[in-house]
C-alpha positions in Angstrom: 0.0 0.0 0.0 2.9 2.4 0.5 4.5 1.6 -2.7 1.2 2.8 -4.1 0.7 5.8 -2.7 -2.2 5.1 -0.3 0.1 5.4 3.1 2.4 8.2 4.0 5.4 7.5 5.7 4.1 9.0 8.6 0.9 6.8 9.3 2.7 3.3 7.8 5.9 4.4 10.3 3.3 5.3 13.1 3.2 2.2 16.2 0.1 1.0 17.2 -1.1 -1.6 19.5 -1.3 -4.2 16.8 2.3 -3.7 17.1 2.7 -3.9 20.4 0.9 -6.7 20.8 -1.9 -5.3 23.1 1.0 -5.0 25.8 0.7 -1.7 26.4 -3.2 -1.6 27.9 -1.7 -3.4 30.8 0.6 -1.2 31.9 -0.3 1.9 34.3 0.8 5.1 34.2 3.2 6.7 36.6 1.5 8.5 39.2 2.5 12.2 38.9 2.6 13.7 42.6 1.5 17.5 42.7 5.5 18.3 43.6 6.4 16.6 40.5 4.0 18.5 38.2 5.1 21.5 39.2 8.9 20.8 38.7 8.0 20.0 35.2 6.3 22.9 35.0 9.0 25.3 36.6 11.5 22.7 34.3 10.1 24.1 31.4 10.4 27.6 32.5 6.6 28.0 32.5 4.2 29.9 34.3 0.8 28.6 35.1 -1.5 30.6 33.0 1.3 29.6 29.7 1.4 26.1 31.3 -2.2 25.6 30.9 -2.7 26.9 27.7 -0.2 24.7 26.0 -1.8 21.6 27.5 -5.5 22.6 27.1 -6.1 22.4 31.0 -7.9 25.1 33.2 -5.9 26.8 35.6 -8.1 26.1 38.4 -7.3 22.0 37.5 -3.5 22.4 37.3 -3.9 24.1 40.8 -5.5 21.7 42.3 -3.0 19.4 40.8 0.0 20.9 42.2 -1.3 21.4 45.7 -2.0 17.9 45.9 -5.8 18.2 46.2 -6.9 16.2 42.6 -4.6 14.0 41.0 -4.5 13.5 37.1 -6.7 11.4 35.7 -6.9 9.5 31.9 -5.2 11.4 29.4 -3.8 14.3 31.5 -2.2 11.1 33.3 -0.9 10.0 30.7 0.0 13.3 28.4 1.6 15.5 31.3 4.9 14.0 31.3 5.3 13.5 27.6 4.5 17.0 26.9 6.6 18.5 30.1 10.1 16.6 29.3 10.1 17.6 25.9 9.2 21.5 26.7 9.7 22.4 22.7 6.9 20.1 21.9 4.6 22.0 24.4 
């Protein structure tokens, strides 16, 4: 199908759970304590009204977060750390 033309590179290169064998839906998350989202945060040289708008999150939640009070759930779980260690992808 590449050779044809119907895939890019970019979506026959892509990984996806075929690939890992379903593997990966086992596996949890780290769990992000509010002191560590906000050294990611401060890592990337961010303040928290930039902070949010990059990741599409209220300021209110990322508050909440960093106190300690909520702790991230589904994708935020999952997304936080990706996007904070590579700060030019934010």
């Amino acid at each position: 199908m590449h050779a044809g033309g119907v895939l890019t590179d970019v979506v026959r290169d892509k990984i996806t759970m075929r690939h890992l064998g379903g593997a990966a839906t086992s596996a949890d998350p780290a769990e992000l304590t509010g002191a560590d989202i906000k050294a990611l945060r401060e890592q990337a040289n961010l303040r928290q009204a930039v902070f949010v708008s990059y990741l599409k999150l209220t300021v209110g939640y990322v508050s909440r977060l960093e106190r300690g009070t909520e702790s991230p759930k589904g994708p935020t779980l999952v997304l936080l750390p990706a996007r904070c260690h590579s700060p030019q992808r934010l």
